[in-house]
N, C-alpha and C positions, 0 to 999 in steps of 0.2 A: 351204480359204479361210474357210470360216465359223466354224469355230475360230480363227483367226487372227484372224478380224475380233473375235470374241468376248471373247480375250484382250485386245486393243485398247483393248474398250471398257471392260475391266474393268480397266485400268490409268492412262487415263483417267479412270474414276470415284474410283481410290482416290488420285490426284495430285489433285481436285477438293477428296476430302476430309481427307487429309491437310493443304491448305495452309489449307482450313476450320475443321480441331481449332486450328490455329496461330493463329488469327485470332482462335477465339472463346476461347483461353487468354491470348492477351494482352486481351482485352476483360475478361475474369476477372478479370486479376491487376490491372491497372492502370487501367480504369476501374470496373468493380464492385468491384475490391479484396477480394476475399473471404479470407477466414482472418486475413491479416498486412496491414495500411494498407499502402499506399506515401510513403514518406516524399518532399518535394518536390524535394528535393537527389537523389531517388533513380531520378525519372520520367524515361522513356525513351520519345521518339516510334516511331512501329510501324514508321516506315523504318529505325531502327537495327538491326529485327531481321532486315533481308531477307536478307545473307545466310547466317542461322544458321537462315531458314525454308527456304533453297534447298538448302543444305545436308543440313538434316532430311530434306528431301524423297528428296533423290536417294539417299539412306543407305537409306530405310524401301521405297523400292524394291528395290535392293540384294538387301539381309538378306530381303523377301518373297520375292523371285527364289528364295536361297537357301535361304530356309526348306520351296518346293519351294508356297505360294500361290497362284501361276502354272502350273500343274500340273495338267492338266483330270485328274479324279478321280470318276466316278460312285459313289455309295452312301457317302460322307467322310462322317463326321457332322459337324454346326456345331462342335463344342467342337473337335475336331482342327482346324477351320480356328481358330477361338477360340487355341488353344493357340501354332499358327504367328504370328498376328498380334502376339499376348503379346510371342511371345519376340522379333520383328523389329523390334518397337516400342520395347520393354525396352533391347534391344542398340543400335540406335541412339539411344534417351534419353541410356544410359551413355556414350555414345562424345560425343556432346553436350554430358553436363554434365562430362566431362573437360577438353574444348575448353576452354568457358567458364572453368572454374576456372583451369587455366594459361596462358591465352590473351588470355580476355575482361578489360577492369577490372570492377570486381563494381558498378557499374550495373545492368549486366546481371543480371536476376531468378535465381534458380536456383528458386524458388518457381514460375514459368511454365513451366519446364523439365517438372517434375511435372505442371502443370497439360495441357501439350502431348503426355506420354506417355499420360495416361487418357481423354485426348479421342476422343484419336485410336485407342486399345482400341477404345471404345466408340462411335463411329460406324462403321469400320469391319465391327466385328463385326455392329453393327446391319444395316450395308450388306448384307453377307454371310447375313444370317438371312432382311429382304427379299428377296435375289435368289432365294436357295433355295424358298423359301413360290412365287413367280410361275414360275419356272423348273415346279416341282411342279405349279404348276395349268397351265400350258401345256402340260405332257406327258402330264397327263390327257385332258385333250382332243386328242390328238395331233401338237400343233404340237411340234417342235424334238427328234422322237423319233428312234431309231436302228433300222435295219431288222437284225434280226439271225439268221443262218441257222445254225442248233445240227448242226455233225456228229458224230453218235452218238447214239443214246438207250437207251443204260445207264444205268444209277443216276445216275451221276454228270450226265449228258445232264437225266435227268428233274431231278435237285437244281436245273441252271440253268435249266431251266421256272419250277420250280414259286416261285423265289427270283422271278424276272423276272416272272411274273404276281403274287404279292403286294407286290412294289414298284415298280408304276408309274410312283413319283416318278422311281427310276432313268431313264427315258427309252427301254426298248429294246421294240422291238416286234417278237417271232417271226415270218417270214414262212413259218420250217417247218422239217424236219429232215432229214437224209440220212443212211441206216444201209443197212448192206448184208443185213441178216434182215430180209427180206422180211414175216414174220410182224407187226413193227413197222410196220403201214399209217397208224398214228395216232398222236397223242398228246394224249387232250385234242379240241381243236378243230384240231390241227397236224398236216397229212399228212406224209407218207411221198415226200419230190422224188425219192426213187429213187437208187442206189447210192454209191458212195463215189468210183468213176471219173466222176459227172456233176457233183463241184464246180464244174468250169470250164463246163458247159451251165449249171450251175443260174444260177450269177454272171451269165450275160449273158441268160436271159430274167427273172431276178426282179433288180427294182431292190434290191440287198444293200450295207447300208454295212459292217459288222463280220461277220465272220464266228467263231465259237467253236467250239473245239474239246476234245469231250470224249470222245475216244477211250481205252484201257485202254492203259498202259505198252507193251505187246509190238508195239503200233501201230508202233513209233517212225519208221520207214522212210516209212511211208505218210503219219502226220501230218507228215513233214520234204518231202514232196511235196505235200502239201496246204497245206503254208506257200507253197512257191515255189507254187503256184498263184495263190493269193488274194493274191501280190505284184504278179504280172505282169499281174493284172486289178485294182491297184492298190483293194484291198479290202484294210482295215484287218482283222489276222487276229488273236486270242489264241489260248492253251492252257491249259483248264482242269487243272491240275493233279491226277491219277490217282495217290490215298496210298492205297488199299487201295480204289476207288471213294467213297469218304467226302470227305466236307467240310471243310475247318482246323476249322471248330465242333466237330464231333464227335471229334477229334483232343486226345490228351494227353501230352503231351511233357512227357520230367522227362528225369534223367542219372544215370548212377553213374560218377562219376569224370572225367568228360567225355565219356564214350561216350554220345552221347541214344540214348534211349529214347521207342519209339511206342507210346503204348495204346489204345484205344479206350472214350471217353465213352458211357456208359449212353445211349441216346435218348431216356430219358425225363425227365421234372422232378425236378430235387435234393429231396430230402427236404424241404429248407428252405423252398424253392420252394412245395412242397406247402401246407404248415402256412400260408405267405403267400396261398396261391391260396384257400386252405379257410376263411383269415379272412376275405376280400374276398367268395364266396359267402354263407357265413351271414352277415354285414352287408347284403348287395345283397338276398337273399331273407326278411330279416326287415319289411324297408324297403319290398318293393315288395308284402307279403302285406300288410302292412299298411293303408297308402297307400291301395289295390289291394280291400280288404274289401268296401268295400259296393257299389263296379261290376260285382265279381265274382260276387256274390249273385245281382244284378239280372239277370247273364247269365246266370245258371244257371236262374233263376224262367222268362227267356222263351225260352232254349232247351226246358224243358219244356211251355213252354207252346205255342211253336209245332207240333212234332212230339213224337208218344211217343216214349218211350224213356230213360234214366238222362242228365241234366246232362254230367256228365264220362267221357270216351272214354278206357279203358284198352288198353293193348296194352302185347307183350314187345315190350322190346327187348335189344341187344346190347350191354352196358356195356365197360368197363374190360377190358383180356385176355379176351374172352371172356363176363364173366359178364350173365347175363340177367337182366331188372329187368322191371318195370311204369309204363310211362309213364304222365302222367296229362295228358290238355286236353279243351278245353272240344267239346262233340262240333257237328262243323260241319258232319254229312251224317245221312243217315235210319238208323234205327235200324240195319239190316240191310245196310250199305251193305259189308261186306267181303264176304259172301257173292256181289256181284254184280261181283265184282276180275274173275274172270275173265272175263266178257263184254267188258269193256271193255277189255281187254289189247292188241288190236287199236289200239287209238290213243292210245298211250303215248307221250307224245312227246321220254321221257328219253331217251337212253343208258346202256348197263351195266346194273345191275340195278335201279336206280328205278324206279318207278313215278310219271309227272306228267301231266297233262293240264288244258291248260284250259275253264273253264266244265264242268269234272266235273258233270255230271247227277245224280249222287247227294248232290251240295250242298245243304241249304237256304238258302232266302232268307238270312235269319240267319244261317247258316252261311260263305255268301260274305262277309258285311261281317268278320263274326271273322277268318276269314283272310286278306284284305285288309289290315287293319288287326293281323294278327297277336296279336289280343286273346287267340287260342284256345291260344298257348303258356305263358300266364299259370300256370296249375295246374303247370306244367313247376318251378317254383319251388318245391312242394312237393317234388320229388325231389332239389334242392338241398337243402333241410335235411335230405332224409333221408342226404345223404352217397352216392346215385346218381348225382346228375349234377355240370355244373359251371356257373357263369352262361356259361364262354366256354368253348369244346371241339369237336370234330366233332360232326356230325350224329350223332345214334343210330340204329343203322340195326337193320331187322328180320331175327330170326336166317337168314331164304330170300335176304338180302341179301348177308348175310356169306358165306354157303356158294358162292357164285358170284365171292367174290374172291377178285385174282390175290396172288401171294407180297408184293410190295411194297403192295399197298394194304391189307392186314391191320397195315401200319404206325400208322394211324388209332384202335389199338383199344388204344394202350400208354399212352391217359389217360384218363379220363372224359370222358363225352359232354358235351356242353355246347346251351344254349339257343339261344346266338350262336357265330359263329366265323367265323374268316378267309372260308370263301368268302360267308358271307353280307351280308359288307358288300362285297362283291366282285364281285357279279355276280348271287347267288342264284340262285334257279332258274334263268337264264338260260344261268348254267355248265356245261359236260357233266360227267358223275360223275367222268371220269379227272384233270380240274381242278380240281373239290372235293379231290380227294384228293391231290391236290401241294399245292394251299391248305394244308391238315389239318395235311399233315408237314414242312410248310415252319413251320407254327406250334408242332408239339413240339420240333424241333430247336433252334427261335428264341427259345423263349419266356422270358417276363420279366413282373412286372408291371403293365410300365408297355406291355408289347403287350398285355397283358389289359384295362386302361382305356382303351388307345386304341379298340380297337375294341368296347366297349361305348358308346362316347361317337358310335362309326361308327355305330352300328346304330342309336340315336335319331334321326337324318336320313332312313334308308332305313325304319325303319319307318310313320315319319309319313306318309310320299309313298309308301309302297306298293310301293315299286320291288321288281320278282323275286317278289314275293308272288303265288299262286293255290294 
């Protein structure tokens, strides 16, 4: 019902503004007059055009229907609805100014015709970009989300995690998973409901609206019983599609002859990619070493000054495939402060193999507001121009770190590390390590540019306000 009402309302809006583009194209042509005068032998009162707006109207419905507009779709992007409205708009202009021409006496404007097809592009798509942008901030905050219970957690299981925790906007909220290895208790902050025969228990003690399925091909029997399941408990059900457990992303499809052919896509960033990613570092770390000079100084003078010991804190870390590096930040505990790791191992309050804690006792005063304020990642830019790190990338983790991960989280280590990255404008610390690292690879498989600036543009909100920081 609430899909229905939704559709409703969104059919209603675009009849609103559809007869609104009609209104303010004849205000255009005939009272403002823009481009070509109206001539006075040539004016036409707005009642002549009702029914060529009524017309329009039930046309651009029509052709949206058709164009599939109406069509609830998580994860569309704007330009694909952009595209649909184009071409619905397009096609009913045409079919319009056909009318007109063998139909109409030419009174009638064929200049507002135009005027009525771009109006109405361009409110609607406006309409379309507003709803999206409030639709987004609602399901941030978890109004209008989808409860959704993942069974399986293989690769392909973890890929719909780790997609669904870094896009929010989507609307779906895990309430957990169901596999039959027992071994798989967790995923993440997501338990373990228990077997494959408790679909039908789980559906009626957890409130489930979708249920997804991401079982391995040989299933087929069991997911065809797990359909009629989550029918008869009237639970909206998919089937992740299982192409060798991989993603369509990392999927490469060509032909010899018309036989397709399946390849498999590198996981890692296109060469091209690279050389884009590597401009965009050395630009961001010349700019902010710069910028950044003389606050940087000043906190080097009073980290010395407060406590002995060297300004900037080096450690290895674990770069790119493997290879190990030297970190460099600003040092935000007592001189000696790794030698006393192990005492306080006891109240670690990560997950996996981090190490976190907050109000660490081995912090100084000075040392908390740096990390707070994240000032102490600053020197970390240095290891961007030395071509170690990246501005945006996983965490760098320490080589006792790596040794202790599982087969698929060693996925993290096939780019450079980076300063910022998916789980940090995501949750940060807040995150357990197994959802840092579907963040991670949810961000190599995805990546692009324009998710490199988006989330450095995220990480300027969260670092002002602190959020996840200690």
């Amino acid at each position: 019902m609430k899909r229905y009402r939704s559709l409703a309302l969104l059919i209603l809006l675009d009849i609103v503004l559809i007869n609104a583009a009609f209104a303010l194209a004849y205000y255009l042509r005939y009272i403002a007059q823009w481009i070509v005068p109206v001539g006075e032998q040539f004016f036409a009162p707005y009642s002549e055009y009702a029914s060529m707006q009524l017309a329009f109207s039930g046309l651009m419905l029509i052709f949206l229907y058709l164009d599939g507009a109406y069509t609830p779709q998580r994860g569309g992007s704007w330009f694909t609805e952009v595209y649909r409205i184009f071409n619905a708009t397009t096609t009913a202009g045409v079919i319009l100014l056909v009318a007109v021409f063998l139909l109409l006496p030419l009174v009638y404007s064929r200049l507002m015709i135009i005027w009525v097809i771009v109006l109405t592009v361009g409110l609607l798509s406006t309409a379309r970009l507003v709803l999206r942008w409030v639709r987004a901030q609602l399901r941030r905050r978890g109004i209008g989300v989808a409860r959704v219970l993942i069974v399986g957690a293989g690769e392909l299981g973890r890929a719909v995690v780790r997609t669904i925790a870094a896009r929010p906007d989507l609307g779906y909220q895990v309430v957990g998973f169901i596999d039959d290895n027992p071994s798989k208790s967790e995923l993440g902050r997501l338990k373990n409901l228990g077997a494959l025969e408790r679909v039908e228990a789980v559906l009626q003690e957890e409130p489930v609206d979708e249920v997804i399925i991401t079982l391995p091909w040989m299933y087929q029997r069991k997911i065809a019983a797990l359909v009629r399941a989550c029918e008869a408990a009237q639970v909206r059900v998919r089937v992740a599609p299982d192409v060798f457990q991989l993603s369509l992303s990392r999927l490469d499809v060509d032909d010899i002859g018309g036989i397709p052919l399946i390849g498999l896509k590198e996981a890692r960033i296109s060469r091209v990619g690279r050389l884009l990613k590597r401009a965009l570092d050395t630009v961001l770390a010349v700019l902010v070493l710069t910028l950044m000079a003389l606050p940087m100084a000043l906190a080097a003078w009073l980290i010395r000054l407060e406590s002995p010991g060297p300004a900037l804190f080096r450690q290895t870390r674990v770069g790119e495939r493997g290879r190990q590096f030297t970190i460099y930040k600003f040092r935000s505990m007592r001189a000696n402060a790794e030698d006393e790791l192990d005492q306080l191992w006891e109240y670690n309050e990560a997950r996996g193999p981090l190490f976190k804690i907050r109000n660490d006792p081995r912090q100084t005063r000075l040392g908390r507001l740096l990390r707070r304020t994240s000032f102490d990642e600053l020197p970390q830019f240095f290891n961007v121009l030395r071509g170690e790190m990246s501005v945006v990338g996983p965490r760098p983790a320490l080589p006792h770190e790596v040794e202790q991960y599982l087969p698929w989280q060693r996925q993290r280590l096939e780019v450079q590390p980076g300063i910022t990255g998916l789980p940090q404008v995501s949750g940060r610390s807040d995150l357990t390590f197994d959802e840092s690292c579907l963040l991670d690879i949810y961000y190599i498989e995805n990546w692009s540019l324009g998710l490199d600036i988006t989330i450095i543009l995220r990480t300027i909100p969260r670092v002002l306000l602190g959020n996840g920081a200690y």
